[in-house]
PDB file of N, CA, C and O in Angstrom, chain B, residues numbered from 101:
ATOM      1  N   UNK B 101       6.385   4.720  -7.661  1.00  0.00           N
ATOM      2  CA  UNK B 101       7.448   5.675  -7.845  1.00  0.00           C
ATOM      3  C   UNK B 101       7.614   6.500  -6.563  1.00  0.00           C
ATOM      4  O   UNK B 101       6.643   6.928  -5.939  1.00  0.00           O
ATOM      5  N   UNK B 102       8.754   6.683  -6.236  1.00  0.00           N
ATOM      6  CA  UNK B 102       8.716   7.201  -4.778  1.00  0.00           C
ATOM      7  C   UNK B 102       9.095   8.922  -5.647  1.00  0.00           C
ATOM      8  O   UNK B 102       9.229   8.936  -6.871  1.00  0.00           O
ATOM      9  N   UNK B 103       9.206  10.063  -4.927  1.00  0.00           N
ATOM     10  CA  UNK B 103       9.830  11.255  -5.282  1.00  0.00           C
ATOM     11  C   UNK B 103       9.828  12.117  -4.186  1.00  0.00           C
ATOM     12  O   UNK B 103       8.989  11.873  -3.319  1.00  0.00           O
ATOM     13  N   UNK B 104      10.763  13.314  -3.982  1.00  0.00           N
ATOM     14  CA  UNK B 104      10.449  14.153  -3.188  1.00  0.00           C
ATOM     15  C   UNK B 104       9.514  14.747  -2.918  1.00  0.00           C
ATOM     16  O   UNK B 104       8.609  14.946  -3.729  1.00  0.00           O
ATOM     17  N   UNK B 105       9.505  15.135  -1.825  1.00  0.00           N
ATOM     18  CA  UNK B 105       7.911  15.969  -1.727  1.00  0.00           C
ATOM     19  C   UNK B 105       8.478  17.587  -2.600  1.00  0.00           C
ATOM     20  O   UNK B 105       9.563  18.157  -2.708  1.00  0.00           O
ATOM     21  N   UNK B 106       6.879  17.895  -3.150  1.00  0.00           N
ATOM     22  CA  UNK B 106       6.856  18.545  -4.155  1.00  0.00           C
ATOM     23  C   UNK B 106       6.898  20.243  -3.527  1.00  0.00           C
ATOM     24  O   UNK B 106       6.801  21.210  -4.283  1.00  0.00           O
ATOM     25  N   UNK B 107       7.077  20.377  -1.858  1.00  0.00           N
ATOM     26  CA  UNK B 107       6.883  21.707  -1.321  1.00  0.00           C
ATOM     27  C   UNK B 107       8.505  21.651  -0.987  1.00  0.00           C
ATOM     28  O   UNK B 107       8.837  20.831  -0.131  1.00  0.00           O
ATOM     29  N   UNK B 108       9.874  22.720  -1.793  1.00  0.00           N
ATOM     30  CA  UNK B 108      11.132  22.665  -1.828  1.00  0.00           C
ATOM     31  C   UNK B 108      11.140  23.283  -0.091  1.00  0.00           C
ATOM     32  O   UNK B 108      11.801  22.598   0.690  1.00  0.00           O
ATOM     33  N   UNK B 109      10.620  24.196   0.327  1.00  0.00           N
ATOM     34  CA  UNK B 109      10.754  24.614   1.598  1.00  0.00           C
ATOM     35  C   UNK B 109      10.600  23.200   2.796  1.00  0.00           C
ATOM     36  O   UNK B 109      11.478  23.411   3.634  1.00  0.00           O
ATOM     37  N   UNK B 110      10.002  22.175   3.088  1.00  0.00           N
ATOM     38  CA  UNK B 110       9.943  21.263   3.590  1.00  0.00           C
ATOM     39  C   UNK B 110      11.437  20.124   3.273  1.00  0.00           C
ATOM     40  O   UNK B 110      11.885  19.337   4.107  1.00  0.00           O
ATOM     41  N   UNK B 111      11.914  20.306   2.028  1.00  0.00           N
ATOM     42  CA  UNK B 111      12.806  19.513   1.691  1.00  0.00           C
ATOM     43  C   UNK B 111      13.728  20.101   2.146  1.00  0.00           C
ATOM     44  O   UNK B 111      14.373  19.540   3.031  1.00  0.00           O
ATOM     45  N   UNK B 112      14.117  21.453   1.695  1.00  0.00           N
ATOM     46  CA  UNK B 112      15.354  21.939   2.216  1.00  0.00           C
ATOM     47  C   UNK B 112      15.410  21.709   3.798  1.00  0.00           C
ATOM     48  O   UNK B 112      16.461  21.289   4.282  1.00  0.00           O
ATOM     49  N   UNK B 113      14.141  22.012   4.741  1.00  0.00           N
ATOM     50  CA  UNK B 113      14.088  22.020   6.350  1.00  0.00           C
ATOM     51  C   UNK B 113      14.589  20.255   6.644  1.00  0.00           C
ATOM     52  O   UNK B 113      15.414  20.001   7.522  1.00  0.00           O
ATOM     53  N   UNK B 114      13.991  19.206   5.824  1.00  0.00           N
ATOM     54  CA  UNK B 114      14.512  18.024   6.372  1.00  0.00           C
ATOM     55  C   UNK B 114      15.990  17.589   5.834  1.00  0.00           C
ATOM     56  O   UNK B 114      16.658  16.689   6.342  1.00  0.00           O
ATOM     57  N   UNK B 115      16.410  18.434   4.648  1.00  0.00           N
ATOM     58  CA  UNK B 115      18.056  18.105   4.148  1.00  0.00           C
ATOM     59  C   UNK B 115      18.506  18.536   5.260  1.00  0.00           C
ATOM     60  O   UNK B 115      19.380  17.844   5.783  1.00  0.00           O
ATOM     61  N   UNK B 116      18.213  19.377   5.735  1.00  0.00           N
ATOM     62  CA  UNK B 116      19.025  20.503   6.576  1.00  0.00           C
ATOM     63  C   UNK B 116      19.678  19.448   8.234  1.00  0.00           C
ATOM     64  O   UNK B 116      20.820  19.302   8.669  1.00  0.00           O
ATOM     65  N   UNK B 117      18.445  18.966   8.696  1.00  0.00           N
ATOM     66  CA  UNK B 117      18.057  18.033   9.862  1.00  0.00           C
ATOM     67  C   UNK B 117      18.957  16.660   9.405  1.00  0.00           C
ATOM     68  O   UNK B 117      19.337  15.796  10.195  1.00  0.00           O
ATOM     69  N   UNK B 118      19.143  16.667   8.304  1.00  0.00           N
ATOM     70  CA  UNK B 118      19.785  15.284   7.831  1.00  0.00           C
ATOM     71  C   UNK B 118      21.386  15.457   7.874  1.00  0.00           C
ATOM     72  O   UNK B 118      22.166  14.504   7.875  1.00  0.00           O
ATOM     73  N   UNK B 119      21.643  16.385   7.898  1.00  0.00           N
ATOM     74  CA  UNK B 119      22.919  17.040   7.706  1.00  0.00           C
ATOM     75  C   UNK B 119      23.738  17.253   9.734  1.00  0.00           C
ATOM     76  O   UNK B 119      24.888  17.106  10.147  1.00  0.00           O
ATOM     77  N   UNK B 120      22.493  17.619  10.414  1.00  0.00           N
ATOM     78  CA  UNK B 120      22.509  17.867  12.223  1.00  0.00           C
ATOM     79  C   UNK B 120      22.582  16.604  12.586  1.00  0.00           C
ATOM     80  O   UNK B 120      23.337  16.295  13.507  1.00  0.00           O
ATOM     81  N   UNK B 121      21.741  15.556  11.867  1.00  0.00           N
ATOM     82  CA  UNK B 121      22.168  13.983  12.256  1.00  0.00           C
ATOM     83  C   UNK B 121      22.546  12.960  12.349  1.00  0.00           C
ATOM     84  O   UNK B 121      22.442  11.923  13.004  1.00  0.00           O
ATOM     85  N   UNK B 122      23.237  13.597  11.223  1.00  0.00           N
ATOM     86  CA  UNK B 122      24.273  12.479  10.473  1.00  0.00           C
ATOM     87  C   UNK B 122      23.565  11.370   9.728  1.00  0.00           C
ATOM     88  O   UNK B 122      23.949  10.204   9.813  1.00  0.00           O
ATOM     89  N   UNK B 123      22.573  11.725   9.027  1.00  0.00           N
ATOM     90  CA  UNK B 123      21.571  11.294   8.175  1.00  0.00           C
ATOM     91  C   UNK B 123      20.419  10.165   8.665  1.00  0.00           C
ATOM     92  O   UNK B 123      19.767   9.255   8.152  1.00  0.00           O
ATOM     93  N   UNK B 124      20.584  10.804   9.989  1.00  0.00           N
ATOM     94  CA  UNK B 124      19.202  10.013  10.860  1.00  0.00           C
ATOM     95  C   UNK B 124      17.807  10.757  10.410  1.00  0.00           C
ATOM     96  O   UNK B 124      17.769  11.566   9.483  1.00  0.00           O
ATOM     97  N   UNK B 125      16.963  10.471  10.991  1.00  0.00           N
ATOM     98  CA  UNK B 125      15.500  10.759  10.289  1.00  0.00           C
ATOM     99  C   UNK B 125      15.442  12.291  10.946  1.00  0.00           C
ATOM    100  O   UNK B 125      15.858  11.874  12.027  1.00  0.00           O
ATOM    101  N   UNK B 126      15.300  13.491  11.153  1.00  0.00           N
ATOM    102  CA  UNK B 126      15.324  14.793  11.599  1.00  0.00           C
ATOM    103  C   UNK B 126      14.285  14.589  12.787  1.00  0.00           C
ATOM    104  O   UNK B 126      14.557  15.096  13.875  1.00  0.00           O
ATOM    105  N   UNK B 127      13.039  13.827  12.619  1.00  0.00           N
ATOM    106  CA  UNK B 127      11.663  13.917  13.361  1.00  0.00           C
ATOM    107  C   UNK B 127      11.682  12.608  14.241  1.00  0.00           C
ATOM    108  O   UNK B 127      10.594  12.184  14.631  1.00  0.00           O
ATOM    109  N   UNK B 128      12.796  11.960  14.569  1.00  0.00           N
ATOM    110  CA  UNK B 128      12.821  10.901  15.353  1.00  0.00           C
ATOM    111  C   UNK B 128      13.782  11.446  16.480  1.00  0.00           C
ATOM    112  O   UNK B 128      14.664  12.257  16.197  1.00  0.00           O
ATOM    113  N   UNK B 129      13.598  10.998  17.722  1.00  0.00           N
ATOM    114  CA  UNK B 129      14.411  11.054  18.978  1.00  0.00           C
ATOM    115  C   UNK B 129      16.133   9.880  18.948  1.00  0.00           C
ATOM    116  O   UNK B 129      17.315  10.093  19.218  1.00  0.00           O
ATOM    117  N   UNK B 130      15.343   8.696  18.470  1.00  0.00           N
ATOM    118  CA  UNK B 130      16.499   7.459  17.975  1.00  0.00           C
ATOM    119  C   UNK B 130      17.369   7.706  17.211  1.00  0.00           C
ATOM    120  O   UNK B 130      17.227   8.304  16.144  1.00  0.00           O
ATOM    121  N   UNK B 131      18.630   7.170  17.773  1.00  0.00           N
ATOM    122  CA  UNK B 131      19.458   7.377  16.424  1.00  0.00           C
ATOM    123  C   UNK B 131      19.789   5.572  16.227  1.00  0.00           C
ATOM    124  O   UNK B 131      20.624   5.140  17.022  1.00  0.00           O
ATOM    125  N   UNK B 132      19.333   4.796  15.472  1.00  0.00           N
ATOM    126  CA  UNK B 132      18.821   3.751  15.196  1.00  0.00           C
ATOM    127  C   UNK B 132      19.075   3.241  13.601  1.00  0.00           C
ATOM    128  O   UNK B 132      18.979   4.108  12.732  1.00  0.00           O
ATOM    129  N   UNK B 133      19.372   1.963  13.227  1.00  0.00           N
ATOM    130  CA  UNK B 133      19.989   1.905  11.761  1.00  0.00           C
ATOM    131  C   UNK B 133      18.460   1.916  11.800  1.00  0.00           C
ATOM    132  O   UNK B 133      18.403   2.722  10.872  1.00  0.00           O
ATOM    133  N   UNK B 134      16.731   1.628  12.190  1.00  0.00           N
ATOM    134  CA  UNK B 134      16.138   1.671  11.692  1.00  0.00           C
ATOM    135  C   UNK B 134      15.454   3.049  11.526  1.00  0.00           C
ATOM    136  O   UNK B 134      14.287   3.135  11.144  1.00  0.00           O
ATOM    137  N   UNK B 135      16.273   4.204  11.847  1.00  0.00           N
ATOM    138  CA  UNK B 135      15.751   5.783  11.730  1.00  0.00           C
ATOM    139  C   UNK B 135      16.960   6.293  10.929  1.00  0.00           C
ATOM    140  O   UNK B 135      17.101   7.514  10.999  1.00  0.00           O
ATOM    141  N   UNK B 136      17.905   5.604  10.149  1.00  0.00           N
ATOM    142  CA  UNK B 136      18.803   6.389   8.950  1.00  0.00           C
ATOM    143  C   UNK B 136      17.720   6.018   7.746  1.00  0.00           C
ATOM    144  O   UNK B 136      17.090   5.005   7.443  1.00  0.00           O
ATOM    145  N   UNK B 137      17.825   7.275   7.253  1.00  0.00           N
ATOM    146  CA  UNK B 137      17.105   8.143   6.654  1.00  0.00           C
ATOM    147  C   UNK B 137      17.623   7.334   4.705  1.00  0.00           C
ATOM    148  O   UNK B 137      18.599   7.687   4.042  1.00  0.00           O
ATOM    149  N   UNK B 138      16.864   6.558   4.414  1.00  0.00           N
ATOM    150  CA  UNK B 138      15.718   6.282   4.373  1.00  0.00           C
ATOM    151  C   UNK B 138      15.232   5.468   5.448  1.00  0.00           C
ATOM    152  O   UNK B 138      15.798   4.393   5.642  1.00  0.00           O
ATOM    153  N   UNK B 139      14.211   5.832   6.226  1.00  0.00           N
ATOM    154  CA  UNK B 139      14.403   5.035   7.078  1.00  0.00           C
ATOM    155  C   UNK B 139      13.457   3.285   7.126  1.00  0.00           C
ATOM    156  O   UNK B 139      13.091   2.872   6.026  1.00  0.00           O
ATOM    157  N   UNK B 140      13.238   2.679   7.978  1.00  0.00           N
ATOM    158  CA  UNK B 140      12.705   1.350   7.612  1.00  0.00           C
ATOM    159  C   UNK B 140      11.211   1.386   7.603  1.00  0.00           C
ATOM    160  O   UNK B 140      10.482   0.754   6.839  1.00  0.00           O
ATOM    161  N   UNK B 141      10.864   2.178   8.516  1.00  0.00           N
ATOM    162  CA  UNK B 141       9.265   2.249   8.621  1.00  0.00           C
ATOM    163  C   UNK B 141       8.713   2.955   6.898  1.00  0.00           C
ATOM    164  O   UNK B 141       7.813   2.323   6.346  1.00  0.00           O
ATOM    165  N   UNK B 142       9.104   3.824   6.387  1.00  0.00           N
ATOM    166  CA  UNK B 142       8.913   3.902   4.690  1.00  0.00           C
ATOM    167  C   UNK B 142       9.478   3.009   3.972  1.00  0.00           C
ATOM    168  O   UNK B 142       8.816   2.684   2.986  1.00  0.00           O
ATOM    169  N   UNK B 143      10.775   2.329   4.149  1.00  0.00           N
ATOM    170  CA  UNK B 143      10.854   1.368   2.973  1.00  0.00           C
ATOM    171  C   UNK B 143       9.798  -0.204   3.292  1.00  0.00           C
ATOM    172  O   UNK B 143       9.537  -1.135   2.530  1.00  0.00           O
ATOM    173  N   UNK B 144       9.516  -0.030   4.296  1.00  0.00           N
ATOM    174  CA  UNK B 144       8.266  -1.443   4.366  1.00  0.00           C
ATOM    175  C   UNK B 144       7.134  -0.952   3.587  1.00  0.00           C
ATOM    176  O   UNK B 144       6.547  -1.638   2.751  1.00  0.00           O
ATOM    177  N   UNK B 145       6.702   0.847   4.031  1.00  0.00           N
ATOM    178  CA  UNK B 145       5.803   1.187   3.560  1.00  0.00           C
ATOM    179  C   UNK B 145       5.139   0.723   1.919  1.00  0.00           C
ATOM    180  O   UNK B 145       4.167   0.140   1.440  1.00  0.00           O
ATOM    181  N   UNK B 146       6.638   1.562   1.404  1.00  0.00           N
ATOM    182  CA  UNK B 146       6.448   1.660  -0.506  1.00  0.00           C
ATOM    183  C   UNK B 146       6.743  -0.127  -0.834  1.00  0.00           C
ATOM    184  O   UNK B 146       6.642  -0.640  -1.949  1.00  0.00           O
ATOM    185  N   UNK B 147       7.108  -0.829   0.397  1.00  0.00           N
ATOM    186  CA  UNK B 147       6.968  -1.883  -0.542  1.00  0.00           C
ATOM    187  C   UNK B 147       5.528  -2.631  -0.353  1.00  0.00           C
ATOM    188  O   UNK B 147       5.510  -3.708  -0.948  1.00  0.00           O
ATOM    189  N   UNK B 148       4.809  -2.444   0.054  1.00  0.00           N
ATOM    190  CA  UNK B 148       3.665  -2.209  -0.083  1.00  0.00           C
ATOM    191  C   UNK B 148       2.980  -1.871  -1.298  1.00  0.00           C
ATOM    192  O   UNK B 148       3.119  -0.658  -1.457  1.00  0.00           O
ATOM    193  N   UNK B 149       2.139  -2.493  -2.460  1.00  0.00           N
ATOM    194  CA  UNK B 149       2.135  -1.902  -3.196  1.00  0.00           C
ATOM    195  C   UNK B 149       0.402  -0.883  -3.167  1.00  0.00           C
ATOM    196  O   UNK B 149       0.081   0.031  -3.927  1.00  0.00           O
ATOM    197  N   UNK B 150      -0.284  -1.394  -2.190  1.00  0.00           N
ATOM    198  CA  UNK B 150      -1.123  -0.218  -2.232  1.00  0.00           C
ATOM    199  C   UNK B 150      -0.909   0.761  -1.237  1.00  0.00           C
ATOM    200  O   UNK B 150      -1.835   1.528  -0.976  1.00  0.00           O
ATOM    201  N   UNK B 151       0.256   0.862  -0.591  1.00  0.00           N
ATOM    202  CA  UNK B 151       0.785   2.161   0.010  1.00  0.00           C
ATOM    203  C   UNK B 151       0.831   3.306  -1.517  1.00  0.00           C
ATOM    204  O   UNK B 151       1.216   3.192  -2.681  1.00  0.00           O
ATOM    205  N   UNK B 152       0.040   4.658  -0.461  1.00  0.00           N
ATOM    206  CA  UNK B 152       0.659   5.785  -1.336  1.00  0.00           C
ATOM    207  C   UNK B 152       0.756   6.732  -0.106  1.00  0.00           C
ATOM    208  O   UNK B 152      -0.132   6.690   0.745  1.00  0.00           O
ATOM    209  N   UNK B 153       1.676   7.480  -0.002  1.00  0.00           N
ATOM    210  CA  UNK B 153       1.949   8.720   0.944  1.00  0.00           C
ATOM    211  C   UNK B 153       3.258   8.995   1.509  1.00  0.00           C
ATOM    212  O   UNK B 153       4.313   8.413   1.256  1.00  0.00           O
ATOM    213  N   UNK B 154       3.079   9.828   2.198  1.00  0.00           N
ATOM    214  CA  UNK B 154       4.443  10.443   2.721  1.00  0.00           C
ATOM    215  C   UNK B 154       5.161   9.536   3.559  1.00  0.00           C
ATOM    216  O   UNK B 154       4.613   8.681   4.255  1.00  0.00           O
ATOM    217  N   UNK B 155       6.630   9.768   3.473  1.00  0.00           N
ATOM    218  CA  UNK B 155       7.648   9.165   4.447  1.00  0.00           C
ATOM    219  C   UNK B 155       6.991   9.832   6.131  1.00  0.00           C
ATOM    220  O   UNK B 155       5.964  10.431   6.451  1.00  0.00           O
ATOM    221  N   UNK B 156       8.108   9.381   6.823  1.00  0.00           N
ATOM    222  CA  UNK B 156       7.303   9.763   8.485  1.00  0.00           C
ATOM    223  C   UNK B 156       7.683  11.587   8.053  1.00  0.00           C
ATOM    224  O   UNK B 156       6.769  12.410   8.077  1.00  0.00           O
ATOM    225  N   UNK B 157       8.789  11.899   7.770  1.00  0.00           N
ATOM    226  CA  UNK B 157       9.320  13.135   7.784  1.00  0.00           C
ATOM    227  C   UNK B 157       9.187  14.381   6.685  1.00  0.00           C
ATOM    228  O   UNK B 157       9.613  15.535   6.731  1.00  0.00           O
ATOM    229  N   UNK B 158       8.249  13.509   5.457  1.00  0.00           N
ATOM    230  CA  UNK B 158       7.650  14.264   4.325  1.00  0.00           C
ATOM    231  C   UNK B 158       8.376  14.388   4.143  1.00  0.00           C
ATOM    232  O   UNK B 158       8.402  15.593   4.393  1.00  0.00           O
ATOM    233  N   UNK B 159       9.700  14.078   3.696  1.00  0.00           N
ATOM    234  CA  UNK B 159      10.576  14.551   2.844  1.00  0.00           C
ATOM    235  C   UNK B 159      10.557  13.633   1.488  1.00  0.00           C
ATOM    236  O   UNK B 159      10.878  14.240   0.466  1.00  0.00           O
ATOM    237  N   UNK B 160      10.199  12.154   1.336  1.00  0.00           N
ATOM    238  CA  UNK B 160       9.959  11.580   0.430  1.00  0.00           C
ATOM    239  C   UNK B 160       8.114  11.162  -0.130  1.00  0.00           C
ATOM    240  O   UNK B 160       7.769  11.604   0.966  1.00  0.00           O
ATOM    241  N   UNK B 161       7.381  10.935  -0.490  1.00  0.00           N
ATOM    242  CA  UNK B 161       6.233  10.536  -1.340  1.00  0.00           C
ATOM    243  C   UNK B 161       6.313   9.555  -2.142  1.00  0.00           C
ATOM    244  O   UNK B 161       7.100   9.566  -3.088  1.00  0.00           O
ATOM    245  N   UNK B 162       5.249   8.234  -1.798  1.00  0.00           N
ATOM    246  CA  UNK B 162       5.088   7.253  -2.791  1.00  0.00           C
ATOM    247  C   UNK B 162       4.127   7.519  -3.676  1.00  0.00           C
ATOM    248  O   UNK B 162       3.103   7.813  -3.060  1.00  0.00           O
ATOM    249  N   UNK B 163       3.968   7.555  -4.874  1.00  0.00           N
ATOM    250  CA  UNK B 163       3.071   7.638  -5.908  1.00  0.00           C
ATOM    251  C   UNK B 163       3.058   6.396  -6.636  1.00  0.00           C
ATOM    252  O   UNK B 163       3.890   5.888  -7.387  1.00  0.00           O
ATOM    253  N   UNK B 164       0.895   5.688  -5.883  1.00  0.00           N
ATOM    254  CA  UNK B 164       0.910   4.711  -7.323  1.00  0.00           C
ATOM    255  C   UNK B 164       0.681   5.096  -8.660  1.00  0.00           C
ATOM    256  O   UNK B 164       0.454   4.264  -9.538  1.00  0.00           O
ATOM    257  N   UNK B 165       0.722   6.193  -8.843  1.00  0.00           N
ATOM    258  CA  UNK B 165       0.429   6.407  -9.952  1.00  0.00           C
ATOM    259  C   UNK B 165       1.395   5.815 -11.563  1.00  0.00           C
ATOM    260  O   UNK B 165       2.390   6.530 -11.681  1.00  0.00           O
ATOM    261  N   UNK B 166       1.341   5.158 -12.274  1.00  0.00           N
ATOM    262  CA  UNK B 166       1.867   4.400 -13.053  1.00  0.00           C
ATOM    263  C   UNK B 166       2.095   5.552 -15.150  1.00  0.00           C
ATOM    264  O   UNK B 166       2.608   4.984 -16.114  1.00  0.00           O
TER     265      UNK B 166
END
C-alpha cells in the first residue's frame, strides 16, 4: 500500500515544490519524464515487493503491511 507520508508539514512543503515544477520531483535538479513526480526511481521501488519506505522526496511511503 503506498500512502502519504504521515508528517502534513512535509507534504504540504513537497505539494508546494510540485506546484514551482510543474510536477517534477521538488528534490531533483532534472526536469526528466523520469523525475515527474511520481517519479520512476519509487515506482520500480514499490514494485518491489519487499521494498518498504519513503519516495526520494518523502512525500509518498510504501507500507508492506497487509
Amino acid at each position: 500500500m503506498v500512502r502519504l507520508n504521515e508528517n502534513q508539514q512535509i507534504v504540504n512543503l513537497v505539494r508546494e515544490g510540485l506546484k514551482q515544477t510543474g510536477g517534477y520531483c521538488p528534490c531533483r535538479t532534472e526536469r526528466t519524464p523520469e523525475t515527474k513526480c511520481m517519479c520512476k526511481e519509487f515506482r520500480e521501488q514499490i514494485a518491489d515487493p519487499n521494498f518498504e519506505g519513503y519516495c526520494h522526496c518523502l512525500l509518498y511511503y510504501k507500507d508492506n503491511q497487509k
